[in-house]
N, C-alpha and C positions, 0 to 999 in steps of 0.2 A: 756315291759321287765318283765319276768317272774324271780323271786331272789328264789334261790333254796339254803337253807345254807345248809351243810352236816357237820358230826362229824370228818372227818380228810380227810386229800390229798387222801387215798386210794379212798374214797364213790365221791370223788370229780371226780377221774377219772375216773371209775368205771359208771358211771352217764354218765357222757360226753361222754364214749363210746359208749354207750348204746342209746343215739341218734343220733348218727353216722351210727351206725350197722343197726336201724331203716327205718333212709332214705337212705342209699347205698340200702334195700333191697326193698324198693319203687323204685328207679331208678337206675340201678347199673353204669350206667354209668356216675355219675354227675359229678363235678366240686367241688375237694377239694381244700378251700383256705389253705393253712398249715402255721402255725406259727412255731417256734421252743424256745427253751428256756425250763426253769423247768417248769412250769405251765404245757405244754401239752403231758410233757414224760409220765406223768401216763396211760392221755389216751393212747397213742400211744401202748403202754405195753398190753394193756386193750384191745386193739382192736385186734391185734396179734389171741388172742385165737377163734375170728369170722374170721381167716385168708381168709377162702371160699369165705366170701362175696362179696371181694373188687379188685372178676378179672378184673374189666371190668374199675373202679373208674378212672379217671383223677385228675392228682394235679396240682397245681400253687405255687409256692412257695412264701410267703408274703412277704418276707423280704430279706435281704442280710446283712452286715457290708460290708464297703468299706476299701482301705488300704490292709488288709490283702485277701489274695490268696483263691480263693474259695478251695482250697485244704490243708487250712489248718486248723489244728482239731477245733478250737472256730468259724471256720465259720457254718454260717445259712446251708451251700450245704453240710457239711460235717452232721452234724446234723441231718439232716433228712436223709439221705444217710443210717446214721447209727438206729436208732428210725423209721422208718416209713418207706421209699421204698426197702429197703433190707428185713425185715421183710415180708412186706408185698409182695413181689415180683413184685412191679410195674415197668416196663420195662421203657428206654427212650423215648419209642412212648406213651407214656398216663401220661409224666411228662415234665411240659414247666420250666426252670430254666433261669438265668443271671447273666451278671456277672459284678459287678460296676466296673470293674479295666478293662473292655475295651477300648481298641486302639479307640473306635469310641462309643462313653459315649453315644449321643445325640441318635444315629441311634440303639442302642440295647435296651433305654429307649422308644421308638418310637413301637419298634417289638413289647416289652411286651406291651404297652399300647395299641396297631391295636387288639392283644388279648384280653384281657379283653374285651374291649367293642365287640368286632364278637362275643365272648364267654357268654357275657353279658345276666342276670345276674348268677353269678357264685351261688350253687348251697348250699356250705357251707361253711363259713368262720370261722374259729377257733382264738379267740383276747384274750392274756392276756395282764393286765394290768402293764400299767411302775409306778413306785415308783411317777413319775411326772404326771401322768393322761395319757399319751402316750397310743395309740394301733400302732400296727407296728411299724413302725419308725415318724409316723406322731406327730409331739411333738409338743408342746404347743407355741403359736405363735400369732402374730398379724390379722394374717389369714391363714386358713390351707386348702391346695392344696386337690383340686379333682381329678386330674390324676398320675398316677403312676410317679415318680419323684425319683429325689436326695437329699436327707435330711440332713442338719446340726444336729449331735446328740448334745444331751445335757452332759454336764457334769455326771449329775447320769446315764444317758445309758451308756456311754463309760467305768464306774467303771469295765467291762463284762472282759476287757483283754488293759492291757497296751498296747499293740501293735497297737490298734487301734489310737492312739494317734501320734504316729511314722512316719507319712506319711507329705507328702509335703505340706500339706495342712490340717484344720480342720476335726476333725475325720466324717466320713459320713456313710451313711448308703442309699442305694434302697430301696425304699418299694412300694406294692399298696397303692393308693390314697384312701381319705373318698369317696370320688361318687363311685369308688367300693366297696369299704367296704361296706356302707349305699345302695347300689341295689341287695345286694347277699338274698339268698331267704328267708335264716337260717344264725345266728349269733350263734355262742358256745365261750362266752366269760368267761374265768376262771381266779378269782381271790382269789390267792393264794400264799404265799412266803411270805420273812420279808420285813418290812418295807412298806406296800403298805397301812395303816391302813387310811390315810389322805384322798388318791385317792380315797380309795372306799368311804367314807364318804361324799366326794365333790359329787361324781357321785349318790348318794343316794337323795342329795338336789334336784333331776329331773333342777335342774339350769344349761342349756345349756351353755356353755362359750368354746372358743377356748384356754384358757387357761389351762381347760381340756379336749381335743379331744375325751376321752372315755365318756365323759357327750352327746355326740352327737347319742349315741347309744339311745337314749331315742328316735329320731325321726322313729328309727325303727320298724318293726311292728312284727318282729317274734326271738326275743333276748334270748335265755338262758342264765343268771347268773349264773353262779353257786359258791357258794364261801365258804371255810372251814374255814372262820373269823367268830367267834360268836356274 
């Protein structure tokens, strides 16, 4: 893991884009994992202005919240919708998406997961860090799943929007699995925002534990840190 501090959120995304821009121009066609949240709006911004480079780019989307309607503004699909493939003009033929509030949960968990691994490994993976040690929705646990699944969120993930809470059942969330995360070629993981001072600190002891899933990044061979914590 390569720890890169920078002087504020601008240099942080500014940075992150700029190995982005890098390898789309090594291979234009790869395999973006996209996360969504504050962490990776800067890049996303930042990327905008190399608009040319990224005709050809593929996305995957990391994550989802369950409960609320992909179509509604604090979802993960609206989010990048708006930050990243609009922007960027990446069409529905070079963007795989899901939807956890499917009629048939089990068989659309199934679709994404037959990709990944045919698509295997993806090509760049973009991970911010949860307040809890979490990447994507993979949260801190007794053991933590390697395929793409349905996640119980924790309490500090759901703080994101009341509504998430409102449904029939404990708040959830989709996301890829650590055996994708951990097989992708390049990791851009950005630690950034309040209150995360603990996680990074855990993740810093190289002390592997499931009880911080972002400590697992350590077993990987090609990670950017980057983080505007001093």
């Amino acid at each position: 893991m390569r720890i890169s501090r920078v002087a504020n959120y601008q240099e942080l995304s500014a940075l992150a884009a700029s190995y982005i821009v890098e390898e789309v121009k090594a291979k234009p066609d790869l395999l973006f994992c996209a996360a969504t949240g504050g962490s990776p709006t800067g890049m996303y911004a930042e990327m905008r202005k190399e608009k040319e480079v990224f005709h050809q780019m593929r996305v995957i989307k990391m994550d989802e919240w369950g409960i609320i309607p992909s179509e509604h503004p604090d979802s993960c699909e609206s989010y990048l919708q708006k930050h990243l493939l609009e922007p960027l003009d990446i069409p529905a033929n070079r963007y795989v998406s899901f939807d956890p509030n499917s009629a048939v949960p089990e068989k659309e968990i199934q679709r994404i997961e037959s990709y990944i691994q045919a698509n295997s490994p993806m090509d760049i993976c973009i991970l911010g860090l949860g307040k809890n040690g979490h990447i994507a929705f993979n949260e801190p646990a007794e053991f933590l799943q390697p395929g793409f699944h349905k996640a119980t969120l924790a309490e500090s993930t759901i703080q994101h929007d009341p509504a998430l809470s409102q449904g029939a059942e404990p708040a959830f969330g989709w996301c890829v699995g650590m055996q994708g995360i951990l097989q992708s070629k390049k990791i851009i993981f950005l630690v950034t925002g309040k209150g995360k001072e603990a996680a990074l600190e855990q993740i810093l002891t190289k002390q592997i534990s499931t009880d911080c899933p972002a400590s697992f990044l350590w077993l990987h061979s090609n990670v950017d840190l980057i983080t505007d914590y001093q």
